[in-house]
N, C-alpha and C positions, 0 to 999 in steps of 0.2 A: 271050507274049514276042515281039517285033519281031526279025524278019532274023534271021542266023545270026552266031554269034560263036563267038569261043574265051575260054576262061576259064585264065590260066596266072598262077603267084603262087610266085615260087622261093623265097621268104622264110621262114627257119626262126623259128619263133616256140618261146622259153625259158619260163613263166612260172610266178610263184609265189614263196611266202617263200624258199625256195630255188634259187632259179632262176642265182645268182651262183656254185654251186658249179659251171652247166657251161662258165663261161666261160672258162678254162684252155684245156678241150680244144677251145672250138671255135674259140681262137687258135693252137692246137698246128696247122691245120689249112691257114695261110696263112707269110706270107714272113715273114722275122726283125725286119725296121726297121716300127714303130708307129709313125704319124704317132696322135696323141692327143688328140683337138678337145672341147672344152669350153667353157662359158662363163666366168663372171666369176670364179669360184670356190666356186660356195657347195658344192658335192663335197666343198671340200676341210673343210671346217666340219661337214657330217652326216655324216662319214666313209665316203663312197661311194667320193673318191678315193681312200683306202689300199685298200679292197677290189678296185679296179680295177690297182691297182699291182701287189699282190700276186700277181693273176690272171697279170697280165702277166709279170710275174717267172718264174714259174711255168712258163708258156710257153717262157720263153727269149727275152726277146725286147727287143731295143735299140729303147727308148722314145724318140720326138722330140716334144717336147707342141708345143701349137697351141691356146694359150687363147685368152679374151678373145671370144670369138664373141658380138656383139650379138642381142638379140632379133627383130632385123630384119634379117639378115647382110648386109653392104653388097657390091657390086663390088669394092672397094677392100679389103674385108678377105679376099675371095673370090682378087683377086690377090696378098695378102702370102700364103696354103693354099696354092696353086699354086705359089710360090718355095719354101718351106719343104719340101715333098712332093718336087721337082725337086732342091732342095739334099743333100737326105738320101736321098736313091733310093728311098720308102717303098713299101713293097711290101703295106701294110694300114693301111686307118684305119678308125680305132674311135672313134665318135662317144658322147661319154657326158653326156648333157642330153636337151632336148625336140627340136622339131621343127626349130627354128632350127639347131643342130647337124648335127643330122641332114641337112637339107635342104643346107647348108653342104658338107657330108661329098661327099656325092653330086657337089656341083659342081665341088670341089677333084679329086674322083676322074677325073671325065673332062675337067680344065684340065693336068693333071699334065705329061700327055707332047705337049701341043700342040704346033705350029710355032712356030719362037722368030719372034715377032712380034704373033703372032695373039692376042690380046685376049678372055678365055673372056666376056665379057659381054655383047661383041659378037658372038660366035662361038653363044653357046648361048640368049644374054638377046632380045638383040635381031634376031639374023636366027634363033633357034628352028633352030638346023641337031643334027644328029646327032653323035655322035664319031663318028670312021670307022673304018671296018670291021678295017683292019689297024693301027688307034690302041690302044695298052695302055689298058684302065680301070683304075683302083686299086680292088680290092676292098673293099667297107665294112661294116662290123656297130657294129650299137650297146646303149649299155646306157641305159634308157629312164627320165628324170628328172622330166618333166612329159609330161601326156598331153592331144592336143586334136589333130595336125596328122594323127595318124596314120602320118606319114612315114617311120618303124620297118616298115613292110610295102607300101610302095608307090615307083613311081619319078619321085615330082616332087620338085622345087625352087624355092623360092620367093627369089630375090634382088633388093637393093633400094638403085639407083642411086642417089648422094645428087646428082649431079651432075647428069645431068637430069633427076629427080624425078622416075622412073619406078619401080616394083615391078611384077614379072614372074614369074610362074612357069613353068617349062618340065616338064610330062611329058613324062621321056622314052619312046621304043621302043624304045632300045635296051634287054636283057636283062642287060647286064653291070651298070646301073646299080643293080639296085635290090638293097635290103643284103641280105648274104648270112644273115644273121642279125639275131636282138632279143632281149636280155634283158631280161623286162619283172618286175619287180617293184615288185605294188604299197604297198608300205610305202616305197620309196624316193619316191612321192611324198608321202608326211605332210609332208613339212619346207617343202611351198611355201609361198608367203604367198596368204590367200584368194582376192585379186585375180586372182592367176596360175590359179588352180585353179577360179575361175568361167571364167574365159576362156577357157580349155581345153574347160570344159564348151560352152558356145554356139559352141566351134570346132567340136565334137564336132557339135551340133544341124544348124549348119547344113551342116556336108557330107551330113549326111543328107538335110537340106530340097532341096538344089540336086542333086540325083539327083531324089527322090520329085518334089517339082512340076513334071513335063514328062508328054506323054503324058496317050492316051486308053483304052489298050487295057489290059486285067486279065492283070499280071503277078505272078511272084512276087516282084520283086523288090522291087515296092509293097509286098508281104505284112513280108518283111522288113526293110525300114525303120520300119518301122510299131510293130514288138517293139522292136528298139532304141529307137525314140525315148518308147516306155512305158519303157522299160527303163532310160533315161539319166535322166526324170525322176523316176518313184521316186530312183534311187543320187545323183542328185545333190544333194534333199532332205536325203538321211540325210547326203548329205557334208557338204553346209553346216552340218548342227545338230554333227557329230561330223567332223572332216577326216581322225579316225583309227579312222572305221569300216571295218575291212577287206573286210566282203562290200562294200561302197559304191565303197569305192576301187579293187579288184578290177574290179566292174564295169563301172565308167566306164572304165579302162583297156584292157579287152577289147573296149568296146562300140569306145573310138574307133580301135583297129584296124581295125575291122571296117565300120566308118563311111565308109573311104577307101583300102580297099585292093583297089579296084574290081567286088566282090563285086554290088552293087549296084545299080550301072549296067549288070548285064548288060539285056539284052533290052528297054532304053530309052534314049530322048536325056535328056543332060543342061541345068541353066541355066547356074549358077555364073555369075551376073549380082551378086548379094549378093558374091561374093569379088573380083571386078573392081573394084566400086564400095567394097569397106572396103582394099584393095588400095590404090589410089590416096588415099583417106584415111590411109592407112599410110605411104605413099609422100611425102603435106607433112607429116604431123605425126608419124612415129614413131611412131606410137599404137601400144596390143599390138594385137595381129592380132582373138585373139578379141571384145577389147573393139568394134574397130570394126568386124567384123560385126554385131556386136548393136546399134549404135547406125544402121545406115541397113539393117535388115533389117525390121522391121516397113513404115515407108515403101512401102520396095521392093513388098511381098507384098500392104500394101495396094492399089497402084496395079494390079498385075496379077491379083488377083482376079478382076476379072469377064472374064479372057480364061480360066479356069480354074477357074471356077465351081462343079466338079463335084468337081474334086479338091481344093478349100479343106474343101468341105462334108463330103468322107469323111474328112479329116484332122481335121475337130472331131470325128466321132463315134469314130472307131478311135485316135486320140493321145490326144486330152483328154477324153473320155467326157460330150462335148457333148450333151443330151438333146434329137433330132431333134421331139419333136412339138409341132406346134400352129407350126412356124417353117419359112418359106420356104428355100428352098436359099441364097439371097443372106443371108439371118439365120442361117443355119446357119455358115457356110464365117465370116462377120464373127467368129461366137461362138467357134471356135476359134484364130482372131489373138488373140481377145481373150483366151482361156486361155494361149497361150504369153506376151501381154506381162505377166500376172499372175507367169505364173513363171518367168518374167525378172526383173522387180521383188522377187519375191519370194527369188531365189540371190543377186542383187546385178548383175548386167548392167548397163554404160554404157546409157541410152537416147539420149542425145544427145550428139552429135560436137562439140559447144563444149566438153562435158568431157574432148574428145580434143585440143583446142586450136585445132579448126578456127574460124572464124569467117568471115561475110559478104566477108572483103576474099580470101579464097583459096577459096571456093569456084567459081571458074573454072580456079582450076588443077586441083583435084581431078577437074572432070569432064573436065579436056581429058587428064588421065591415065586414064580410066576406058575400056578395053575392050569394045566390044559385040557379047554374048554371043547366040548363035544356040542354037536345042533347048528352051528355055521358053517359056510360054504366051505369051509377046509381046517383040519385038524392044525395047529402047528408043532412044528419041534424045537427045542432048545435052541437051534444053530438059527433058525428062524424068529425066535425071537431077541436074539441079538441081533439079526438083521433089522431088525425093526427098530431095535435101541439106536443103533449107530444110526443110521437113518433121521433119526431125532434128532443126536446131537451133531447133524452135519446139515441143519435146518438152518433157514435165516430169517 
């Protein structure tokens, strides 16, 4: 394990078929006015919303909803949260969908009590500043609809300018930010559509890859990425033949908590080069999030392989039960990309970003929105990550 760190995670985790009876009390626990963030509606269609009302009700508590949350939450939808939050003086918001919500949640909570002027996008997106010290945050807890961001037990946010084509995620430090609770139940994800529930899953994969691929030295932290990502592709198998296997659903749920709620990263650098680069893919074309990590992730891990040679090679034998003999370390490490784009292929993953709508005439803006990432085996450059784009779109 590298350097010395601290390991702190305030986040109460609920979970299980039952998991909805503690959400009463552990609203009984915060202020009376619920700001209530959700997406499009489909809650209201598997009956998640009424369980959530009721909760509410329950609590005591004067509900102010706040739907409509895109799967890419914008600035623009980020500042109607923050009027709505301000208007009603909410004193708790309860995020109830996947990540998007979530993430949403968290940045309404520290836009709330801003200075009247100040612009949360530019404030938190663009110059990455802190809320300050004597700034209210609004407290958040959620109840948990689609799994992949993991963002139910961690303090980022991922928001996504339509104006200057930017998507940006900010972790914060600050403590206040991150949810005070998660109700996870996993039968409230059956009702996704499969697209949404692969996506999730390769959101799931690759926050694990962009921890694991950095570093030389034998941690444990390698150890356990290692089990999840055996762990994800079994559940995710079973999920795809059955979406209403419950040990399957359960554990993809668990795993992707546990995937990014920085457990993982202890005693290593990270890449999260892949999330910059489907970021900015995300950022011209809207794409889901999970889809465009999978479609410029293989590319990617091709290209820097041979800075990282060693940790390709124990990732084909310890992930994909790649059989080391009679093959070079360079044929070893090839053989397990080549096991993940099999079951990639094989769940249903985008491989290429034309079926995310990119094409030849915008892939300069992608890469001039594309961040480069320091802590993985090799830096990249501009020219390289156009390699990486085209790469994509000459995928089949």
């Amino acid at each position: 394990m590298l350097g010395d760190f601290t390991y702190y995670n305030p986040t109460k985790l609920i979970f299980g078929k039952d998991a909805m009876t503690a959400l009463a009390a552990e609203l009984e626990k915060y202020g009376k006015t619920v700001q209530l963030v959700y997406g499009g509606g489909s809650i209201k269609k598997n009956g998640i919303y009424d369980q959530v009302i009721a909760a509410l009700e329950a609590a005591g508590k004067t509900v102010v909803e706040d739907a409509g949350v895109m799967p890419n939450p914008t600035a623009q939808k980020l500042r109607e949260g923050a009027r709505i939050a301000r208007e009603n003086d909410v004193d708790f918001i309860l995020a109830v969908g996947g990540g998007s919500c979530i993430d949403y949640s968290k940045a309404v909570a520290v836009s709330k009590n801003l200075p009247e002027g100040e612009d949360p996008w530019d404030v938190y997106y663009a110059r990455s500043e802190e809320p300050s010290p004597d700034m209210d945050v609004v407290p958040v807890g959620s109840v948990l609809t689609m799994v992949g961001t993991g963002s139910e037990m961690n303090c980022g946010s991922v928001i996504t300018n339509r104006e200057c084509g930017m998507k940006i995620g900010h972790v914060y430090s600050d403590d206040r930010v991150w949810p005070r609770f998660a109700v996870l139940n996993p039968e409230f994800t059956y009702s996704l559509p499969r697209y949404q529930m692969v996506a999730g899953i390769f959101d799931i994969m690759s926050h694990i890859c962009e921890q694991y691929f950095s570093g030389t030295d034998d941690n444990t932290s390698d150890y356990l990425s290692e089990g999840l990502m055996r762990s994800l592709i079994v559940s995710s198998r079973a999920a795809v033949a059955n979406p209403e296997d419950y040990e399957a659903r359960s554990n993809i749920m668990w795993t992707a908590t546990w995937a990014l709620n920085s457990l993982v990263a202890r005693g290593k650098t990270e890449d999260w080069e892949v999330h910059m680069i489907g970021h900015a893919v995300g950022a011209v074309t809207d794409a889901t999030h999970g889809m465009a990590l999978a479609a410029v992730a293989l590319p990617y891990y091709r290209l820097i392989m041979p800075y990282g040679l060693e940790k390709f090679a124990r990732f084909a034998v310890n992930v994909w039960g790649v059989d080391a003999s009679g093959k070079t370390t360079e044929e070893l490490a090839s053989a397990g990309l080549a096991a993940m784009e099999a079951w990639m292929r094989e769940i249903g993953c985008v491989m290429n970003i034309a079926e995310l709508g990119a094409n030849e005439s915008n892939l300069d803006a992608i890469a001039d929105a594309t961040f480069f990432m320091e802590g993985g085996y090799h830096v990249l450059n501009r020219d390289e990550v156009l390699d990486i784009l085209r790469a994509s779109l000459a995928a089949k």
